[in-house]
Backbone as a printed PyTorch tensor [residue, N CA C, xyz], in Angstrom:
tensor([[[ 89.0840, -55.1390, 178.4240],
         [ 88.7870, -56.2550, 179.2870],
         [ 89.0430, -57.5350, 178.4940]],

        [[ 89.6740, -58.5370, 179.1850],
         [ 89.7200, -59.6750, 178.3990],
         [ 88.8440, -60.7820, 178.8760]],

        [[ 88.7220, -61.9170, 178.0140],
         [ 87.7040, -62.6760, 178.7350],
         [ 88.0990, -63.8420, 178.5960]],

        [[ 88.2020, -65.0660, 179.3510],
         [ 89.1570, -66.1920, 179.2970],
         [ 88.5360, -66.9910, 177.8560]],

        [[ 89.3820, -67.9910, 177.1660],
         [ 88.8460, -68.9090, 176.4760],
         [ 88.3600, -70.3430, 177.0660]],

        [[ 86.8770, -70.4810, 176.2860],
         [ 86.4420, -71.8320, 177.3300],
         [ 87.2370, -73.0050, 177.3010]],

        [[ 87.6780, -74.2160, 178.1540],
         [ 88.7860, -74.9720, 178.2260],
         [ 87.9600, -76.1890, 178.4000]],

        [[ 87.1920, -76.8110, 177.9340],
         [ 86.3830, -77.7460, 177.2570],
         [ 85.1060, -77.6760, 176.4700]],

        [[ 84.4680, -78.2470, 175.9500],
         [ 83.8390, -78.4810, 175.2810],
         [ 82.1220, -79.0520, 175.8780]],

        [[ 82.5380, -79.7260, 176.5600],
         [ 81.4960, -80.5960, 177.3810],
         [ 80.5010, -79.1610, 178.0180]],

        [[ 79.3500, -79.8080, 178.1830],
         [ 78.2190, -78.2510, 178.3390],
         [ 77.8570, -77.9930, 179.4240]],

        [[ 77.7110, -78.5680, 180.4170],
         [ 78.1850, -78.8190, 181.6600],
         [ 79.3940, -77.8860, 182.3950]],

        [[ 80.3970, -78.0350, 181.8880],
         [ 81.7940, -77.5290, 182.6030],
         [ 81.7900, -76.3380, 181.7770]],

        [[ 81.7130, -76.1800, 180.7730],
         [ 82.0260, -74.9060, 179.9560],
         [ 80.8360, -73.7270, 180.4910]],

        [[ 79.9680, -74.5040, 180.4480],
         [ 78.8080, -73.3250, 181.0700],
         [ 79.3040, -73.0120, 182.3680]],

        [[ 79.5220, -73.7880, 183.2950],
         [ 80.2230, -73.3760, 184.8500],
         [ 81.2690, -72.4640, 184.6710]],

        [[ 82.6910, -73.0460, 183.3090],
         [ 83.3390, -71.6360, 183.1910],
         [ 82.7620, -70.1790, 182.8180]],

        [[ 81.8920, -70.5160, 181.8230],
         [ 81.2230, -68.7800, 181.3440],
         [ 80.8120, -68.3350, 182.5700]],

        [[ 80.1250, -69.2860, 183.6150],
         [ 79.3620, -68.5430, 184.8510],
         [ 80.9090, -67.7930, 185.5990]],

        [[ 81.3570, -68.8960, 185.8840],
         [ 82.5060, -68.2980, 186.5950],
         [ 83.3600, -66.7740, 186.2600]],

        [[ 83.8040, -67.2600, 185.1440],
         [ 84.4920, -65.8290, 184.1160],
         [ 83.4870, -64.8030, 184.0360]],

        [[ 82.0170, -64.6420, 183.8190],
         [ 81.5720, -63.5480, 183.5130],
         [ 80.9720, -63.3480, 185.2170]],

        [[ 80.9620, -64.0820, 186.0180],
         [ 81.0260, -62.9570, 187.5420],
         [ 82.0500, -62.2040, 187.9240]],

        [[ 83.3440, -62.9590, 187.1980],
         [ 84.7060, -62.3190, 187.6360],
         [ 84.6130, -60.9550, 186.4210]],

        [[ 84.4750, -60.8070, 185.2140],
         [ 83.9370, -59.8970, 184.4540],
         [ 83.1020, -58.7110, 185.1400]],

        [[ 82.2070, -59.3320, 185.7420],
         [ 80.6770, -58.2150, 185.9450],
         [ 81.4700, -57.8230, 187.2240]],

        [[ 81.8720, -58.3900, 188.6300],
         [ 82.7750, -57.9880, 189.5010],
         [ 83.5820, -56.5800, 189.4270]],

        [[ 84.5930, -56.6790, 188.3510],
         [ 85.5520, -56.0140, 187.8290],
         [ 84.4550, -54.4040, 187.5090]],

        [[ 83.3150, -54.9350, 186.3830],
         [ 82.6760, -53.7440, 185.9150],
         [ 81.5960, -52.8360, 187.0790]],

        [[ 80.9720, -53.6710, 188.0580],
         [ 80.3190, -52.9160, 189.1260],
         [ 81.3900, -51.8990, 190.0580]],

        [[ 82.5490, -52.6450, 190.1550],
         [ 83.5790, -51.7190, 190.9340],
         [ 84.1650, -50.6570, 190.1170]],

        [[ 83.7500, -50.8650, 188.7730],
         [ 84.1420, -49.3350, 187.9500],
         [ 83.2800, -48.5420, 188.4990]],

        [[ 82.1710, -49.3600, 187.7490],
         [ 80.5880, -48.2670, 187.8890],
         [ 80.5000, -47.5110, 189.6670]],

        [[ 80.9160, -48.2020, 190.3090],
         [ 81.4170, -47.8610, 192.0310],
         [ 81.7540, -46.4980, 191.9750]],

        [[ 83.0730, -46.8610, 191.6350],
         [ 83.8890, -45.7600, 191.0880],
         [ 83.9890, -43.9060, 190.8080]],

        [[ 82.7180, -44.8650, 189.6210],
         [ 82.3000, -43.3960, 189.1980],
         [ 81.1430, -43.0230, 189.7490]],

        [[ 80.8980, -43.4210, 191.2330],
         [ 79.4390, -43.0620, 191.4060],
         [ 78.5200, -43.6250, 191.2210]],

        [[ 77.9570, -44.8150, 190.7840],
         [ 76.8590, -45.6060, 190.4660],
         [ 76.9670, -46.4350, 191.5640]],

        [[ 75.8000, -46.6690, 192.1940],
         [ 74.9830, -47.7890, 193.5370],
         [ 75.8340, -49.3140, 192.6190]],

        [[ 75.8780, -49.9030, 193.7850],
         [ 76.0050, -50.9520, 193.6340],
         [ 74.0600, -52.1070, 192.6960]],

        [[ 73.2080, -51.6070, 193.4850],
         [ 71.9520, -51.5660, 192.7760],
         [ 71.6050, -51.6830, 191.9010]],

        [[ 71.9130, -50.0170, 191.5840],
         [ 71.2620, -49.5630, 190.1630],
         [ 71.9470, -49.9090, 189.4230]],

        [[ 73.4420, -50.0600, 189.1940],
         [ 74.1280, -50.9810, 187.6840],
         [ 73.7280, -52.2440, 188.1030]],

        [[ 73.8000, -52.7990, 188.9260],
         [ 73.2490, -54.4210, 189.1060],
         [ 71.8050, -54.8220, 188.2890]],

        [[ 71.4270, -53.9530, 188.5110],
         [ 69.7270, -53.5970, 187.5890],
         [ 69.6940, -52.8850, 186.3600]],

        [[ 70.6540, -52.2560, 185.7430],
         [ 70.5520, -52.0280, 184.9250],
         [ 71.4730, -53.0440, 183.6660]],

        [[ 72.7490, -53.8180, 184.3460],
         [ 73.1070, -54.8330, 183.4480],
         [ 72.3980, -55.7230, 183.3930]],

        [[ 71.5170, -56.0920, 184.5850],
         [ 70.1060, -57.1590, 184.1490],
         [ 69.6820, -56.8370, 183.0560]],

        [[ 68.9250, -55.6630, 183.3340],
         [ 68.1730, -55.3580, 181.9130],
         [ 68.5930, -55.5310, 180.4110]],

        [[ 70.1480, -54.4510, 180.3640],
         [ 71.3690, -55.0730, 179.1350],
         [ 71.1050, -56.1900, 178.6940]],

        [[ 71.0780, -56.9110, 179.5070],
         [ 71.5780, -58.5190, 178.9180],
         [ 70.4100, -59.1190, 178.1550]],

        [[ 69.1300, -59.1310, 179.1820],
         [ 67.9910, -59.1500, 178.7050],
         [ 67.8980, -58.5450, 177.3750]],

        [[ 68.0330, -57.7750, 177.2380],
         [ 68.0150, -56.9150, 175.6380],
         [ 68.7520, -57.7990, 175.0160]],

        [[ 70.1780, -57.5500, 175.2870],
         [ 71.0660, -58.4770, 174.4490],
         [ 70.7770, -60.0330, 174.2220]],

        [[ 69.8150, -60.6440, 175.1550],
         [ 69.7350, -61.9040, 175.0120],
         [ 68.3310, -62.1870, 173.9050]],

        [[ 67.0190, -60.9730, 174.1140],
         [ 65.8400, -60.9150, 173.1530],
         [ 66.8810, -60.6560, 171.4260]],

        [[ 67.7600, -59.6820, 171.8730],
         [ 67.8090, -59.8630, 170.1460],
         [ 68.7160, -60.5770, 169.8120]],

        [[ 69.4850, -61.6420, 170.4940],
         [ 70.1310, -62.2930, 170.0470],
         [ 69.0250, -63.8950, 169.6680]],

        [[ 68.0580, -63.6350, 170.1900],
         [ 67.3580, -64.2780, 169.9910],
         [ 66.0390, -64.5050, 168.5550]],

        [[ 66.5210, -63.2300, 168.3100],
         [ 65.5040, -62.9330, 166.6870],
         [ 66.3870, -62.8770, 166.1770]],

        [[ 67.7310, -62.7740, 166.0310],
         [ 68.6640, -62.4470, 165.1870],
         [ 70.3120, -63.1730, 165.7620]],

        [[ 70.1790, -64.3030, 165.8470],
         [ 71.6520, -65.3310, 166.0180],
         [ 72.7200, -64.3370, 165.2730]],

        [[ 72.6130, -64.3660, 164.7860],
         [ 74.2780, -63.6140, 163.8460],
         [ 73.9740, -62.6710, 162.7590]],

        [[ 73.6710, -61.6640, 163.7110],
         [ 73.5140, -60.1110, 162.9070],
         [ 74.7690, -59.6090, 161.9840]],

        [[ 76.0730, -60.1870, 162.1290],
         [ 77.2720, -59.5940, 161.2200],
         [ 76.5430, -59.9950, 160.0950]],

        [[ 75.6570, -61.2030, 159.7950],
         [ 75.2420, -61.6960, 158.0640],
         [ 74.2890, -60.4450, 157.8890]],

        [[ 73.9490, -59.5530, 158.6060],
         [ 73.1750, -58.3780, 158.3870],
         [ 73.8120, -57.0120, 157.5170]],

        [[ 74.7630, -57.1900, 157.5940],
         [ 75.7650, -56.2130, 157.3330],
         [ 75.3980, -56.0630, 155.9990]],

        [[ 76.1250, -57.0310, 155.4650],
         [ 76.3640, -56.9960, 153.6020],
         [ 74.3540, -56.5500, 153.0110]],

        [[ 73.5580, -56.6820, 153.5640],
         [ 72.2720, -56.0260, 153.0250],
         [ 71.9740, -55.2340, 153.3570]],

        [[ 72.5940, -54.4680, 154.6650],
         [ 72.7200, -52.5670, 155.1240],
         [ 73.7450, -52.5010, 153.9910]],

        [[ 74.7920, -52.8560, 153.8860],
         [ 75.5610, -51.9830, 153.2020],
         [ 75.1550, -51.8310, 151.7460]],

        [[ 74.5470, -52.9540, 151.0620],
         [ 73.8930, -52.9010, 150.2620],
         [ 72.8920, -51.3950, 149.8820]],

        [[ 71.8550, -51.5980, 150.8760],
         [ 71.4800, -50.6510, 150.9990],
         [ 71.5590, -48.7600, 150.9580]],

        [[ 72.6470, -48.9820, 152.1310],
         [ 73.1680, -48.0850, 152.1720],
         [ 74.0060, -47.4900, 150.5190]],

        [[ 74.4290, -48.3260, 149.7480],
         [ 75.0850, -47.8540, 148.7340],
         [ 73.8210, -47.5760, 147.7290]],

        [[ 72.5340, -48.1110, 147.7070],
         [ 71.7610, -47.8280, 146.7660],
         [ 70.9340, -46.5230, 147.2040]],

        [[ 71.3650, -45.6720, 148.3800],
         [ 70.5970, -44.4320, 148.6400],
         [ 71.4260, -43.2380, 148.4010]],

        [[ 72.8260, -43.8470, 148.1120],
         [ 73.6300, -42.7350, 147.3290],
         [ 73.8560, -42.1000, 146.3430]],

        [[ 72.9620, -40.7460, 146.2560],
         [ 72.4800, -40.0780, 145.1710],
         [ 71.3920, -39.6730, 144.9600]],

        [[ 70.8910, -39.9320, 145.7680],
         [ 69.0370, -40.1560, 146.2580],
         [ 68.7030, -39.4220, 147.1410]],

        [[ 69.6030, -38.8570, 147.9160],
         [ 69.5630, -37.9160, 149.3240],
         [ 68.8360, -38.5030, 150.5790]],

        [[ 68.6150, -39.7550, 150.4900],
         [ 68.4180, -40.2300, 151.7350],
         [ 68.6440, -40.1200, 152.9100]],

        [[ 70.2240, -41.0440, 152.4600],
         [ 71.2240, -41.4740, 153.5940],
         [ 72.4280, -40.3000, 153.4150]],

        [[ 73.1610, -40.5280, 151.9990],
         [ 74.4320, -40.0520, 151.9900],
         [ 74.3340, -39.2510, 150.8220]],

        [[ 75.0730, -38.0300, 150.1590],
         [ 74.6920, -36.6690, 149.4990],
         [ 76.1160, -36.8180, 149.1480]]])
């Protein structure tokens, strides 16, 4: 799926594009979920929920990729230890 790039800056218009683009997005994905059998409903209610999730932890955690390098960290100091990796 592709997703357009926003075409100003101003917060106002750019937010109207994300609204716009991600109904044309969610559109596209309910008529999958259609598809295969899922209510129009129940994915409607269940990407609510998604997002919700996605929006709480984007909310304790802005930019989880800086998370990485101290899992991986991690992860390399349980090697040998039988933790994680053997």
């Amino acid at each position: 799926m592709t997703f357009p790039p926003p075409k100003t800056e101003a917060p106002v218009p750019r937010f109207e594009e994300a609204t716009i683009a991600a109904r044309d997005a969610l559109e596209r994905l309910i008529a999958a979920a259609n598809e295969a059998g899922w209510a129009t409903e129940e994915i409607t209610a269940a990407i609510l929920k998604a997002a919700q999730f996605l929006s709480d932890a984007n909310k304790k955690d802005p930019d989880p990729a800086e998370d990485l390098v101290s899992s991986d960290t991690a992860r390399q100091e349980q090697i040998g230890h039988g933790e994680l990796y053997d």
